[in-house]
N, C-alpha and C positions, 0 to 999 in steps of 0.2 A: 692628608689627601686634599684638605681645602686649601692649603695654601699651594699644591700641584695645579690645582683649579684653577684659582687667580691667575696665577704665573702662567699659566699656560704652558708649561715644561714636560707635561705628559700626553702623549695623545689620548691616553685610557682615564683622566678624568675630568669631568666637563662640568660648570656651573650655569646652571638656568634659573630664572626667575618667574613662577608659575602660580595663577590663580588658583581657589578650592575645585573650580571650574575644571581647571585645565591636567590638575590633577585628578581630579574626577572619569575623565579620559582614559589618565592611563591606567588607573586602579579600580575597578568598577564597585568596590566596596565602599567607598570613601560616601558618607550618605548627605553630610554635612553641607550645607551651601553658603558658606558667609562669605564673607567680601575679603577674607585673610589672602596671605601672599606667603608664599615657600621659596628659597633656597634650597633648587635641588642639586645634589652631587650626584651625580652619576658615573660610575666609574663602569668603566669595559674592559671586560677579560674574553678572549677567545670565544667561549661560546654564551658568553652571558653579560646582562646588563643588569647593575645592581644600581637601583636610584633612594638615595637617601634624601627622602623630605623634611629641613627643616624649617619650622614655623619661622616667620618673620613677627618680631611686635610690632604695631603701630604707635606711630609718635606724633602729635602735630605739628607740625613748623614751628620755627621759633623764626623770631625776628629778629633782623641786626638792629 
């Protein structure tokens, strides 16, 4: 399903890039407020949205 995402080949599944914040939104349980970043898939069927938050790690830059 992630690689439907990238590709863009499905209409039914989507990839966003979404703060604790912004997940916070849309799940009202979510209590945690840190500065993390999620890869959401979201995938759409007929009557329902199923969104799958996966955490991102943080890396620092590296330099050339």
């Amino acid at each position: 399903m992630i690689m439907l995402g990238f590709k863009k080949s499905s209409p039914a599944c989507h990839l966003s890039v979404l703060t604790t914040e912004d997940l916070g939104r849309m799940n009202k349980n979510l209590l945690s407020s840190t500065n993390k970043r999620y890869l959401v898939l979201s995938y759409n069927v007929e009557f329902d949205k199923i969104n799958y938050p996966l955490p991102l790690e943080w890396s620092e830059p590296t330099s050339v």
